[in-house]
C-alpha positions as CSV (number, residue, x, y, z in Angstrom):
1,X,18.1,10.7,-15.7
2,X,21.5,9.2,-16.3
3,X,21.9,6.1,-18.6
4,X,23.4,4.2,-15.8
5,X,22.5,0.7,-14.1
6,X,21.7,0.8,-10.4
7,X,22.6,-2.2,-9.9
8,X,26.1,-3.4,-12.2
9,X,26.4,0.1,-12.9
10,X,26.5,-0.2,-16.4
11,X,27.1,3.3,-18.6
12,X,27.0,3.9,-22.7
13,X,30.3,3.0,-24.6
14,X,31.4,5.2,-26.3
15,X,33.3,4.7,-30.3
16,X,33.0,5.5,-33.9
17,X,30.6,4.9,-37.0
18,X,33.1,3.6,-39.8
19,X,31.3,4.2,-43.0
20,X,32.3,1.9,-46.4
21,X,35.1,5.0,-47.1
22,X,36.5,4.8,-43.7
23,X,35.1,8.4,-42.3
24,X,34.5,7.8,-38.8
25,X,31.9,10.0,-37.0
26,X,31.5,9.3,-32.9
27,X,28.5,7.7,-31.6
28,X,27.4,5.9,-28.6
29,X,25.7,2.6,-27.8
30,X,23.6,2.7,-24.8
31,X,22.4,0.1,-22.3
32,X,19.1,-1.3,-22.7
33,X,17.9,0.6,-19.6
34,X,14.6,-0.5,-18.0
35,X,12.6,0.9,-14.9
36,X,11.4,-2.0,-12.7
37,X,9.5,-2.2,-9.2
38,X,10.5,-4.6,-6.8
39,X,9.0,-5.5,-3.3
40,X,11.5,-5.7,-0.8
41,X,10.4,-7.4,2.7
42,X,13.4,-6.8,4.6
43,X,12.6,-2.8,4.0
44,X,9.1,-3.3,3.9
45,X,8.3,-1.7,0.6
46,X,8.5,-1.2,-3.1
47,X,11.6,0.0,-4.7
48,X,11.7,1.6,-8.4
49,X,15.1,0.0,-9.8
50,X,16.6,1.6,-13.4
51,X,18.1,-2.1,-14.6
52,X,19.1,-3.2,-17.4
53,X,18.3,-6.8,-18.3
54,X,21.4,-8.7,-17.0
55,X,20.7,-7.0,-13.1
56,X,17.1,-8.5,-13.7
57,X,18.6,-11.9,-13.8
58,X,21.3,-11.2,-11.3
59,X,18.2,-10.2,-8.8
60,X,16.1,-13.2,-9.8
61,X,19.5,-16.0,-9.2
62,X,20.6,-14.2,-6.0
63,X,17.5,-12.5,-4.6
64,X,16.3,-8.7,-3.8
65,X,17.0,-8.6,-0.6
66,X,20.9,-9.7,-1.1
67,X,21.2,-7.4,-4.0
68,X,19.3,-4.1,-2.2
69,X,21.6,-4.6,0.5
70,X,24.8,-4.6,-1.6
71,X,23.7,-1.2,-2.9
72,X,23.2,0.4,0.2
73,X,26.2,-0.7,1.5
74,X,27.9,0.8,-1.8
75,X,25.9,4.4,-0.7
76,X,23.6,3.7,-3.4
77,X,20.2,6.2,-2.7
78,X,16.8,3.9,-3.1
């Protein structure tokens, strides 16, 4: 499973450890990436979202429906 909002489409950054003498090593920082079930009435059914906290809230202020339907429209496979 990719590290990858559904919803904001959020990915892991990518950089460098800096240690006290300056040697860098690469590293990543991923998104806190949670599974989530929704019920959505307008498709009659539970949806399994991969979120991370941020799309939680975005869903809760603008609603599952509005936010379901975006994705779709984007292509998005639910």
């Amino acid at each position: 499973m990719p590290r990858r909002c559904q919803v904001r489409g959020t990915k892991p950054g990518f950089g460098n450890n800096v240690s006290h003498s300056q040697r860098h090593t690469k590293r990543r920082w991923n998104p806190n990436i949670q599974k989530k079930r929704y019920w959505v009435p307008s498709l009659g059914r539970q949806v399994t979202l991969t979120l991370t906290p941020k799309a939680m809230k975005e869903i809760d202020r603008r609603g599952v429906d509005v936010v379901i339907a975006e994705m779709l429209a984007r292509g998005e496979k639910i």
